[in-house]
Structure formats: C-alpha cells, structure tokens
C-alpha positions as CSV (number, residue, x, y, z in Angstrom):
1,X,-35.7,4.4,-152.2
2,X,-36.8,5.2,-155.8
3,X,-40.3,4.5,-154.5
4,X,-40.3,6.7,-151.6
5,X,-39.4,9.8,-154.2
6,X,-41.9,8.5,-156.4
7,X,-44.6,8.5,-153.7
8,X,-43.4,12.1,-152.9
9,X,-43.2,13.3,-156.2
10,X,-46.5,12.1,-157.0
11,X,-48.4,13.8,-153.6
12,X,-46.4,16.9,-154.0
13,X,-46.3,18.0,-158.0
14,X,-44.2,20.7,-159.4
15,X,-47.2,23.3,-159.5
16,X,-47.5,23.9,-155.8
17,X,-45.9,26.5,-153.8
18,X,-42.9,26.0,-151.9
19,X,-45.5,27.8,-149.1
20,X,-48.0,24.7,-149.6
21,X,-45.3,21.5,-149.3
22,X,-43.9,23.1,-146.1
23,X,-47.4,23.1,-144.9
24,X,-48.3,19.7,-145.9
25,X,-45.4,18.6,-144.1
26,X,-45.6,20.5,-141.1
27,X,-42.0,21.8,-141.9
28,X,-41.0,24.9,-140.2
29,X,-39.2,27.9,-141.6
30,X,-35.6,27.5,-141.2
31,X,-33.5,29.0,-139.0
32,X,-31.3,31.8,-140.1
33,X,-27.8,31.1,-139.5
34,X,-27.0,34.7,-139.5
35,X,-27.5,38.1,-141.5
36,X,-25.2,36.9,-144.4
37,X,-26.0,32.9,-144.8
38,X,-29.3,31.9,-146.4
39,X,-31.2,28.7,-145.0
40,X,-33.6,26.4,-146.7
41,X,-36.9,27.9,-146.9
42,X,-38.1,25.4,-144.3
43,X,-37.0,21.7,-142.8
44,X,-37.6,19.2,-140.4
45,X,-35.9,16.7,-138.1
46,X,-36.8,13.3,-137.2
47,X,-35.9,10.1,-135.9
48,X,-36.1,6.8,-138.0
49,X,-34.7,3.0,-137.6
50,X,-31.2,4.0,-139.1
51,X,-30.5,7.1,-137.8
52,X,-31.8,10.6,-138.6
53,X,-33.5,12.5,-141.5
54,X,-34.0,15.8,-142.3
55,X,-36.3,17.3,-144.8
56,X,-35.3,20.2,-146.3
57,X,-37.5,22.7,-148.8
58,X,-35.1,24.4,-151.1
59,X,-37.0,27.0,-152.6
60,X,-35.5,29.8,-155.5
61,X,-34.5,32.3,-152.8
62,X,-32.5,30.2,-150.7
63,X,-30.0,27.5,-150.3
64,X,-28.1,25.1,-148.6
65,X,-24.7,26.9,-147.4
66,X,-21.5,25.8,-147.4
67,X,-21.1,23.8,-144.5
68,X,-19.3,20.3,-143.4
69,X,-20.4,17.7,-141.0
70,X,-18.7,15.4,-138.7
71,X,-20.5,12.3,-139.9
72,X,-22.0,11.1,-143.2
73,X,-24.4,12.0,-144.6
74,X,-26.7,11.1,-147.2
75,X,-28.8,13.2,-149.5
76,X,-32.1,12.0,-151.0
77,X,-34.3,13.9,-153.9
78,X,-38.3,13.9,-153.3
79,X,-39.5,16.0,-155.0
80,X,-39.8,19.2,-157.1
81,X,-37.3,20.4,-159.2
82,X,-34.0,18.9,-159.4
83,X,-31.0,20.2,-157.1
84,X,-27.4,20.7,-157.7
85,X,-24.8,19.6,-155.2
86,X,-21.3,20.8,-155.3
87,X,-19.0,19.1,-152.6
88,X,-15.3,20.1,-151.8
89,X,-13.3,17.4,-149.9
90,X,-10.2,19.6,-148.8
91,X,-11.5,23.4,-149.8
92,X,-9.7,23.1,-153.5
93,X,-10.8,20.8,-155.3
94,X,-14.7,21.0,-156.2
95,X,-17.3,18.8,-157.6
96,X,-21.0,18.7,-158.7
97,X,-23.7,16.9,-159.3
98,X,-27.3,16.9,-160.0
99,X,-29.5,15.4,-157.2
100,X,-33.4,14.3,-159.0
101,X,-35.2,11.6,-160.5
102,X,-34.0,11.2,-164.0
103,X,-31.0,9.3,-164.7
104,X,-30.9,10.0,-168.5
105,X,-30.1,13.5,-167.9
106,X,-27.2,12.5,-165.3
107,X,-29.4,12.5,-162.4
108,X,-28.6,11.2,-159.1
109,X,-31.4,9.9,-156.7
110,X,-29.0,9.8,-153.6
111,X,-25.4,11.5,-153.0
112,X,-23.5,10.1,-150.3
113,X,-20.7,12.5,-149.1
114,X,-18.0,11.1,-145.8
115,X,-17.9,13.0,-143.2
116,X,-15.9,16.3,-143.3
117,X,-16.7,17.2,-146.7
118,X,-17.8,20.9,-147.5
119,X,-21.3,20.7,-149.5
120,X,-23.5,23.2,-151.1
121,X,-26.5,22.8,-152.7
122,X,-29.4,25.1,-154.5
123,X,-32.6,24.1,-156.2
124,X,-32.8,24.5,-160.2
125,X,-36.1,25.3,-160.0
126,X,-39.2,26.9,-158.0
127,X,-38.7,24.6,-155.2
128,X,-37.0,20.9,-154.4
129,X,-37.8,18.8,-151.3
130,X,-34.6,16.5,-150.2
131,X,-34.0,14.0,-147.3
132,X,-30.3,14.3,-145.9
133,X,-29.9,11.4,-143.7
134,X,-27.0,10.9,-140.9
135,X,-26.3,8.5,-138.1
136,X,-27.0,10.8,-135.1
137,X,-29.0,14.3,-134.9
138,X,-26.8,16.9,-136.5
139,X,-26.3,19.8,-133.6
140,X,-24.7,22.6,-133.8
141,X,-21.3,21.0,-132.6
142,X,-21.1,18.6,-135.6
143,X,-21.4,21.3,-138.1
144,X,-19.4,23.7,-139.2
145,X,-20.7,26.7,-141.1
146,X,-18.2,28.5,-143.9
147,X,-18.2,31.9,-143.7
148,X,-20.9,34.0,-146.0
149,X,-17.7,34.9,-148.8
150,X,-16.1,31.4,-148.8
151,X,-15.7,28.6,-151.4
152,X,-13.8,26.4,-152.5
153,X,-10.3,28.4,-154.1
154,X,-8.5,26.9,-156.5
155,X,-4.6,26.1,-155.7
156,X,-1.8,28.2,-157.2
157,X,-0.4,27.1,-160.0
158,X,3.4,25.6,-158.7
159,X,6.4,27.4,-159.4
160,X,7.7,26.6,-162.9
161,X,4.5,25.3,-164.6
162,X,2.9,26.5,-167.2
C-alpha cells in the first residue's frame, strides 16, 4: 500500500493544481449534494479485485461532509497534502486523525472506520488525493448524509457532577 501512495505522490507533486490531478485522472467534478453541503472537488468510482474504490480530490474549498455508511470503509492517502479525519461512532463522542505519508508527525497512511460511523474529512493543504475503499459500490441507499449544521454534540454533563 505505501508503494501505491508513493507512486502517486511521485506522478502527482504538491505544485500542481487540484484542476490538473482531476484531469490526469479523468476524475469528474463531484456532485453537489445540495445548496448547503460541499463535495470533493472531483472523484471517481471503480471496480477492483476486493471490492470498490473511490478517488476523491479534496481541494481547499471543499470537503468531505459528515456522512455514515452502511459498510466499511477504508481510506487511503495518495497524494498532496495531508488530510484530517474526524470520525464519531455514536454522534458524541469525536475523534481525529491525520490521513498522509509521514508517520513521524502522527500520520496515518490508511484509516479504517466499521460501518455506521459518522466521518468528516478536509485537506490541510491546496489539495489531497485519497482512495476510500468498501466492499460494494456506495449508492445513495448506503449513505446517509448529516444535515449542513450537524456535528458531533457533546453529552450533558449528568446531574450532580461537577
């Protein structure tokens, strides 16, 4: 896996555009969601031996919403800058990590999340290329958006406490 990113970061370096990797790879813009929910700036769908990939182009303007799936899923960094991924297993509690290729700074090259857990994630950079993989195609059954204001709320302190 660390060679895959390696090849990607190599053939797609930090000082092209967002515009110029989505061409490379043929990725299309994204689908807005609606009015209030950004999208990646571009992704792509496609079958492979274990299951499916997509390739998704964070650039600086947009991001991956909050949202949950009905399956794993696994995310993979490419390329570009490094992203950060905040994931909320029961709307509460919340956690993040950084998603990129150095591991002396805490990095992550893969974050695998179970299925049902609310993830959000936003480049720290110009742009970031990642591979989320699943087991079958995501559709629009198998994911549920959160709404544009929603995140993860902390619980109320019990009665009594301090």
């Amino acid at each position: 896996m660390r060679d895959n990113a390696q090849a990607f970061a190599t053939r797609f370096p930090a000082t092209l555009s967002a515009r110029q990797v989505a061409d490379a790879l043929g990725l299309q813009p994204a689908p807005p969601i609606d009015d209030a929910i950004a999208a990646p700036f571009a992704e792509g769908l496609a079958h492979s031996a274990t299951g499916w990939q997509r390739l998704m182009l964070l650039d600086s303007d947009g991001f991956y919403s909050w949202q949950r799936l009905s399956q794993a899923q696994s995310w993979h960094w490419l390329a570009g800058a490094p992203v950060v991924v905040t994931a909320s297993p029961d709307g509460h509690d919340a956690q993040a990590a950084h998603l990129g290729p150095d591991a002396a700074l805490n990095q992550q090259a893969r974050l695998d999340f179970a299925a049902h857990i609310w993830q959000t994630a936003t480049t720290l950079g110009a742009w970031s290329l990642v591979r989320c993989d699943t087991e079958a195609a995501p559709d629009a059954a198998s994911i549920e958006m959160a709404s544009p204001d929603w995140f993860p709320k902390p619980r109320a302190p019990k009665a009594g406490s301090r």
